[in-house]
MARLUMVEX-889582 format. One line per 4 residues: their letters; for each residue x, y, z of C-alpha. Coordinates in steps of 0.1 Angstrom, whole numbers, padded with zeros to 4 digits. Layout:
a) X Y Z; ...
***
This chain:
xxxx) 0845 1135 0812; 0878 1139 0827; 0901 1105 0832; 0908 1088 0864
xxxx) 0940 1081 0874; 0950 1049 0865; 0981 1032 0879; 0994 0997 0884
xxxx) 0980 1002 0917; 0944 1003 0902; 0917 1032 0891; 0906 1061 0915
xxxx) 0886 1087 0907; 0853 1114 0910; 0823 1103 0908; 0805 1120 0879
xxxx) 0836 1139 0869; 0862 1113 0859; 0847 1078 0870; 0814 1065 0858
xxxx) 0800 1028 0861; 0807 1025 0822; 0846 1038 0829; 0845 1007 0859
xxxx) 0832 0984 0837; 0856 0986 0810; 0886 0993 0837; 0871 0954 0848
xxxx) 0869 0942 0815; 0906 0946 0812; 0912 0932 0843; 0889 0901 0833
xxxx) 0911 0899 0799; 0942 0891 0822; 0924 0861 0841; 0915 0823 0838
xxxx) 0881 0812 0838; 0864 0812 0878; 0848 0830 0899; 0858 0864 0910
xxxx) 0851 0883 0944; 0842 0917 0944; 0838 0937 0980; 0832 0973 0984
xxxx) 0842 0999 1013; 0811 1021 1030; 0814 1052 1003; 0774 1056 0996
xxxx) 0787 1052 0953; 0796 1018 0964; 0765 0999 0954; 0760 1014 0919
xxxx) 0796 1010 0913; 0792 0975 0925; 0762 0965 0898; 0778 0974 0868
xxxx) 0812 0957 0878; 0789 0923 0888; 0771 0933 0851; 0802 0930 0837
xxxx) 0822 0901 0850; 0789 0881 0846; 0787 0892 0806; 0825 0883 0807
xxxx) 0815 0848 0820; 0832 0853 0855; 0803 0843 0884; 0808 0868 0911
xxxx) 0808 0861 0948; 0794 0897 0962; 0809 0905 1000; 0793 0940 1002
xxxx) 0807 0956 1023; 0840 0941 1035; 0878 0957 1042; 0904 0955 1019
xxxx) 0926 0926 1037; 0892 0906 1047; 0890 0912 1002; 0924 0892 0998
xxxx) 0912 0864 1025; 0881 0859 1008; 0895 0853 0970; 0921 0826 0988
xxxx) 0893 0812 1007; 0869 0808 0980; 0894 0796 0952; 0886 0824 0933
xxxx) 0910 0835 0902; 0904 0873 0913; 0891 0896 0931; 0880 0935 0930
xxxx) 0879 0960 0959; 0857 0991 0957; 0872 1015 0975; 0894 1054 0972
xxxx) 0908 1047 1004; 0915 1078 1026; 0905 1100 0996; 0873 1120 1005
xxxx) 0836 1109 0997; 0834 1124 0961; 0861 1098 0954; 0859 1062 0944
xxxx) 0884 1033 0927; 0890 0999 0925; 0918 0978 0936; 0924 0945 0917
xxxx) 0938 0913 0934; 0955 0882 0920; 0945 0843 0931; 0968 0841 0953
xxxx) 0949 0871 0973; 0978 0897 0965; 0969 0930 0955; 0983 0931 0917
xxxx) 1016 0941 0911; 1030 0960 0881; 1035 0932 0856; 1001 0925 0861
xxxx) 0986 0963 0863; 1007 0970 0835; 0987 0943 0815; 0954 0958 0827
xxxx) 0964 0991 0818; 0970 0977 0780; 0942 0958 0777; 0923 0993 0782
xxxx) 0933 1002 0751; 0917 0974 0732; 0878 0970 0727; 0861 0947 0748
xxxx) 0854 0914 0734; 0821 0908 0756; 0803 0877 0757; 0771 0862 0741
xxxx) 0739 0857 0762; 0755 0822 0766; 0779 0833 0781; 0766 0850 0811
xxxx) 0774 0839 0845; 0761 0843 0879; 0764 0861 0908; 0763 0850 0950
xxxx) 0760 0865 0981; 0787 0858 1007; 0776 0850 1040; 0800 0853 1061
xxxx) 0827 0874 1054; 0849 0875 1085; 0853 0842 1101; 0882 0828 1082
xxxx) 0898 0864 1086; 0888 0869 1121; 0904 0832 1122; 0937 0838 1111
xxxx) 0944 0873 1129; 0935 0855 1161; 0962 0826 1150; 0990 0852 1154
xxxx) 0988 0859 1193; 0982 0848 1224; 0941 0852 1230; 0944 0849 1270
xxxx) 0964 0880 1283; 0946 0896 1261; 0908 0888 1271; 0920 0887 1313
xxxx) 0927 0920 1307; 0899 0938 1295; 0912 0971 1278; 0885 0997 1272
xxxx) 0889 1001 1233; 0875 1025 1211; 0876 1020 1173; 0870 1052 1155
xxxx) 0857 1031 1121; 0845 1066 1103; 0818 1049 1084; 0838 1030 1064
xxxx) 0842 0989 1065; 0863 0984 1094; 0835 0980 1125; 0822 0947 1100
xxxx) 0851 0928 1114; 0863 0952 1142; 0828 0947 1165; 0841 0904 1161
xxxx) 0873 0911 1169; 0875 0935 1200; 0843 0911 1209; 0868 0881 1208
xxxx) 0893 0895 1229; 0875 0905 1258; 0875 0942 1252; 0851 0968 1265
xxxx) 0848 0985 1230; 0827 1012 1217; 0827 1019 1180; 0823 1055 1162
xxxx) 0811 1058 1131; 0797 1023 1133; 0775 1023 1101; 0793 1014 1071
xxxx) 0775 1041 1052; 0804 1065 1039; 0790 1095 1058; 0821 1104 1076
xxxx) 0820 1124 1105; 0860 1138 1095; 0884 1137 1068; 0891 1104 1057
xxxx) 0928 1097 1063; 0936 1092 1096; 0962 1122 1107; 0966 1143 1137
xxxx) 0945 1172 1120; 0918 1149 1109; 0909 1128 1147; 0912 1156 1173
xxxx) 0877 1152 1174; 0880 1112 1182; 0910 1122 1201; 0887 1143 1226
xxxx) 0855 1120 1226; 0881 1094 1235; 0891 1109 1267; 0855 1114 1278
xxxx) 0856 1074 1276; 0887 1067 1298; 0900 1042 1264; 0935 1023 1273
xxxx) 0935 1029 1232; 0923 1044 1202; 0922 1029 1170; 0915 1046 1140
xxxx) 0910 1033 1105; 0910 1042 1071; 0876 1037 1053; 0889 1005 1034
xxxx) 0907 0995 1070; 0935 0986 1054; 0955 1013 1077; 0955 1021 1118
xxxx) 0965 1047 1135; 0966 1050 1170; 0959 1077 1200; 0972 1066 1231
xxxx) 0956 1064 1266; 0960 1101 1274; 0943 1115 1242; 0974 1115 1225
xxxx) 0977 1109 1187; 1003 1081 1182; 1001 1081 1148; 1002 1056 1118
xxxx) 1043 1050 1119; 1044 1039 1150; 1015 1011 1142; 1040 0990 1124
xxxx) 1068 1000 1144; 1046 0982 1175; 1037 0951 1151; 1072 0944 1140
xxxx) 1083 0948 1171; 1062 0919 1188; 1066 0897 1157; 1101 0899 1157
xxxx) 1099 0891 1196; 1083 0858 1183; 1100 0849 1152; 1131 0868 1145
xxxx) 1140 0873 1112; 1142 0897 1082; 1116 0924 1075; 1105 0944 1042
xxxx) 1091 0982 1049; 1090 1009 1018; 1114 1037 1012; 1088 1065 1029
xxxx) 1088 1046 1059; 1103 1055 1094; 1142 1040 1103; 1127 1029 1136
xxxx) 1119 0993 1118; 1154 0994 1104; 1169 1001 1142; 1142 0977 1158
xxxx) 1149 0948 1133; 1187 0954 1138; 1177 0951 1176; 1168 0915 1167
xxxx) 1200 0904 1145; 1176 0905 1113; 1180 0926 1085; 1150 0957 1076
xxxx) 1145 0957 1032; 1135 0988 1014; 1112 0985 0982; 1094 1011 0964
xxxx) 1061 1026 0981; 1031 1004 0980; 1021 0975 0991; 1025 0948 0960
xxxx) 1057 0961 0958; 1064 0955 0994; 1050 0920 0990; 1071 0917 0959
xxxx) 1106 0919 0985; 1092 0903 1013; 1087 0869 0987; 1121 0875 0973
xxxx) 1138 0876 1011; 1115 0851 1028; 1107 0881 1058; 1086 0871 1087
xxxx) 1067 0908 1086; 1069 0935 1065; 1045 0970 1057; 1042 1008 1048
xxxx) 1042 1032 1076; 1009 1045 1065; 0998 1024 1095; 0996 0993 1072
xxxx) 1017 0963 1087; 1017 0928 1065; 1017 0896 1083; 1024 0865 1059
xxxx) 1005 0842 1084; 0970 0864 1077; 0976 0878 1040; 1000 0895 1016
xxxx) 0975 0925 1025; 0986 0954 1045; 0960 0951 1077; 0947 0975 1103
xxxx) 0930 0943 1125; 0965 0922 1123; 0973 0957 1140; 0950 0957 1162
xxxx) 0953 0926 1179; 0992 0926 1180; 0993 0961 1194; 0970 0950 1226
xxxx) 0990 0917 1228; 1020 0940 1232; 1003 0955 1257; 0991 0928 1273
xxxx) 1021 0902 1278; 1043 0934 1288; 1018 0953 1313; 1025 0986 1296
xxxx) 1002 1008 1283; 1008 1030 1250; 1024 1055 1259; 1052 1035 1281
xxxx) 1053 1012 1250; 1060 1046 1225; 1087 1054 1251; 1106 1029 1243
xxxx) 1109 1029 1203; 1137 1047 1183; 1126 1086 1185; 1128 1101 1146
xxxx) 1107 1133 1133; 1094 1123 1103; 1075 1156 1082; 1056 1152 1047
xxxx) 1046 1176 1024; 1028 1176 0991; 1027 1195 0960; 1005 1199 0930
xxxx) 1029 1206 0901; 1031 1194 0864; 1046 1154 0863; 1067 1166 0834
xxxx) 1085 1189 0858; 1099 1160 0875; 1130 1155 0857; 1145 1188 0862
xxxx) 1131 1184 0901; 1152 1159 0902; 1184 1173 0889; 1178 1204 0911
xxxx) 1174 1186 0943; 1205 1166 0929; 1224 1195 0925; 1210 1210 0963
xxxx) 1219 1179 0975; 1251 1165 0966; 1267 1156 0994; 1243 1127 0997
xxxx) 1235 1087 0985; 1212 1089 0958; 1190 1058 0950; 1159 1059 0919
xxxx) 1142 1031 0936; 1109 1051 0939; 1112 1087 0928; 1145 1100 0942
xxxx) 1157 1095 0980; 1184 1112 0994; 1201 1096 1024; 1229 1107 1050
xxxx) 1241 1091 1081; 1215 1110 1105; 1183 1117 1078; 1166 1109 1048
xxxx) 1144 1128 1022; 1121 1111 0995; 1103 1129 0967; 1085 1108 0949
xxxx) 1049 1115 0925; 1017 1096 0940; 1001 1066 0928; 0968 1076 0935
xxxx) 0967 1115 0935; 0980 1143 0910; 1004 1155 0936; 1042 1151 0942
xxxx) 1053 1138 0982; 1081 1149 0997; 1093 1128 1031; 1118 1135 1052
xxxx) 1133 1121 1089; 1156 1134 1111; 1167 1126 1144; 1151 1159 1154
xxxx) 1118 1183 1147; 1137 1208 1137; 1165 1190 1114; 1132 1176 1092
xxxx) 1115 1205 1091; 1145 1225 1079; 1151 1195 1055; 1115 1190 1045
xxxx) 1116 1235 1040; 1146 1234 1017; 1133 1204 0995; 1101 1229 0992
xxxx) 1125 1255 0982; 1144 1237 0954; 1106 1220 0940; 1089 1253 0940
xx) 1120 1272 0920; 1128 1243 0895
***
C-alpha cells in the first residue's frame, strides 16, 4: 500500500490505496501517545468513508483508554468548539477537505480546541515510528453520542454581530453545502437570522454534485441555479466548512479572498486592532488593516500557524484567504459560518449588497498555479527563481516569497498534496499572469 501524506497538519490520503482503517488507527495511536488521560472528540465530514474510518479510530482510542464523545457528522470549527466545550484533552476530525471523494484524513486538535501545531505534529509524527503500546481489556474505555452539536457554536457566532438588521432584513440566501457537513449548522444559522435560505447539496452524504474546492471552475453550476433563485448571496463551502466562498447577487463568483477581506473588514470596524493572515494571502487585509491604524502579520500558510502569530501579537482577527477567516471570540479555527454571518451583517448595517461592498475593497489580481515535480528539486528551484529574481526581498518564511513594492510571488510545496504552489498578486491581471508565467518558466527548466 502506498503512504499517505503525513504532515504536522495531520494524515490525508486514498482510500484503499494509501489510507486504510489500520493506517488511521495507528496515525491515532500516536496522537493518543502525546495526550493526558480524558476523553477525546472525534467528528467526521459527509465523505461516505467517514463512518468506517470513524469505528476503528473510536476502536482505538477506546483500547488506548481515551472514552470518545462521537459528533458524526459535524464541521471542522463546530470540532474545535466541541473539545473546549466538553473539557475534552483532544479531538480528531475526519475529513480531506476540498480533496475529491476518493480522499480521506484526519486533522488532530489540542485541548484548548486548536488545530495542532508543529511541535505537536512533529511529536505525532515520531511517535509513528514506535510500536503501539495498546491497552489491556482493563483498559478499555467508552464511547458517547453527542447530542447536540451546534448550539454552543451556533451560540458564539451569533455573539459576534448584531442579530436585528440582520433578521429585519430578510436576504434570500443560498448555501451551496455540496454534501459535505456545512448545512448541519448552516440550516440553524440562516434559520436564526431571518433568512429565506435554500440549501444545495443538503445531505451530508459525500456525493458531491461538483468538485470539492470551492473555485470559479468548480460552482458555475451553483453560480447559474443561483440566479434562477433571485439570492442577495451565495455561499459556498468546503466539505469540512471550514472555508466560504462567495457569488454575489448577480451570479457572480466573488471568490474565497475576498471572504476574509469582508470579515476583517467589519471586525476591524468594531474592534480595531492588529490582524494575522498567511504569506499566500491577498494585500487587501494588509491595506484594509492599515485603513484602521492596526498593523496586518504574515505567518507561514496554515491555520495553527496562523493561530501561532495571532497569540504572540494579541490580533482581534486573523485567517488564510482560502476563504477561512479566524475569530478569537468563536475559536482558533478558521470558520466559513463566522463568515457567513459577518458578511450579511456587513450587508446589513451598511445597506449594500455584494457587489457594492466588492466595490469598495483594494483591487489586486491574485493567479495560482500548481505543479507536480520531485520535492528534492526544490532547492535548486529555489536558487533559480533566486537568480530570475534578484532584484527583489526574499523571505524563507514558508517556501520562498519574493516581494516588490507593487507584487508578490510565493512558491511554496503543499501540506496536504504532492504538488508545489506558486502565488502571485499584482495590481493588474496581466502583471500576475506574466509574473505567475515566468515563475512557470524558471520551475519547469530548473
Amino acid at each position: 500500500m502506498k503512504k499517505p501524506i503525513i504532515s504536522v497538519s495531520g494524515l490525508r490520503g486514498v482510500i484503499g490505496e494509501s489510507l486504510s482503517p489500520i493506517g488511521a488507527m495507528e496515525y491515532v495511536a500516536a496522537f493518543a501517545s502525546t495526550l493526558p488521560d480524558g476523553p477525546v472528540v472525534v467528528t467526521r465530514d459527509g465523505r461516505s468513508s467517514g463512518p468506517m474510518l470513524a469505528d476503528g479510530i473510536r476502536a482505538a482510542l477506546n483500547a488506548l483508554g481515551h472514552d470518545v464523545h462521537y459528533g458524526d457528522v459535524a464541521a471542522t470549527p463546530t470540532t474545535g468548539v466541541l473539545v473546549r466545550s466538553l473539557k475534552a484533552v483532544g479531538g480528531v476530525q475526519i475529513s480531506a477537505s476540498h480533496n475529491p471523494p476518493e480522499y480521506n484524513g484526519l486533522k488532530l486538535f489540542g485541548a484548548d480546541g486548536r488545530v495542532v501545531g508543529a511541535v505537536t505534529g512533529k511529536s505525532v509524527m515520531d511517535a509513528m515510528q514506535q510500536e503501539t503500546k495498546w491497552g489491556g481489556y482493563q483498559d478499555i474505555a467508552d464511547h458517547y453520542a453527542v447530542e447536540d452539536t451546534t448550539s454552543e457554536h451556533l451560540k458564539l457566532v451569533l455573539d459576534t454581530i448584531e442579530v436585528a438588521p440582520i433578521r429585519e432584513r430578510n436576504y434570500r440566501v443560498v448555501l451551496d453545502s455540496n454534501h459535505g457537513a456545512g448545512s448541519v449548522l448552516g440550516r440553524r444559522l440562516l434559520t436564526e437570522l431571518n433568512t429565506e435560505w435554500t440549501v444545495l447539496g443538503d445531505t451530508p452524504d459525500g456525493q458531491f454534485e461538483h468538485t470539492p474546492e470551492p473555485t470559479a471552475d468548480n460552482l458555475q453550476g451553483v453560480a447559474e441555479r443561483a440566479k434562477s433563485l433571485k439570492a442577495d448571496v451565495v455561499f459556498c463551502q468546503d466539505p469540512d466548512a471550514d472555508r466560504l466562498a462567495i457569488i454575489d447577487e448577480h451570479g457572480h463568483y466573488v471568490g474565497e479572498e475576498y471572504t476574509l477581506a469582508l470579515t476583517l473588514k467589519r471586525r476591524l470596524m468594531q474592534q480595531p486592532g492588529d490582524c494575522v493572515i498567511n504569506c499566500a494571502t491577498s494585500r487587501m487585509s494588509i491595506d484594509i488593516a492599515e485603513s484602521f491604524g492596526g498593523n496586518c502579520h504574515l505567518s507561514a500558510v496554515g491555520e495553527a500557524n496562523v493561530c501561532d502569530v495571532m497569540h504572540q501579537v494579541n490580533a482581534v482577527y486573523g485567517g488564510e484567504g482560502n476563504g477561512g477567516p479566524i475569530d478569537p471570540k468563536v475559536g482558533y479555527v478558521r470558520d466559513s459560518f463566522v463568515a457567513m454571518a459577518q458578511v450579511l451583517e456587513l450587508m446589513a448595517i451598511t445597506g449594500k449588497s455584494i457587489s457594492e461592498l466588492i466595490e469598495e475593497l483594494p483591487r489586486y489580481s491574485i493567479q495560482k498555479a500548481k505543479f507536480t515535480i520531485d520535492r528534492e528539486k526544490l532547492p535548486q528551484v529555489y536558487e533559480a527563481l533566486q537568480a530570475r529574481f534578484s532584484d527583489a526581498q526574499v523571505s524563507d518564511l514558508d517556501g520562498m516569497r519574493f516581494d516588490w513594492n507593487d507584487r508578490w510571488l510565493l512558491v511554496r510545496p503543499s501540506n496536504t498534496e504532492p504538488i508545489v504552489r506558486a502565488i502571485c498578486e499584482a495590481g493588474t491581471v496581466e502583471a500576475s499572469n506574466e509574473l505567475v508565467q515566468i515563475a512557470e518558466e524558471v520551475i519547469s527548466n530548473a
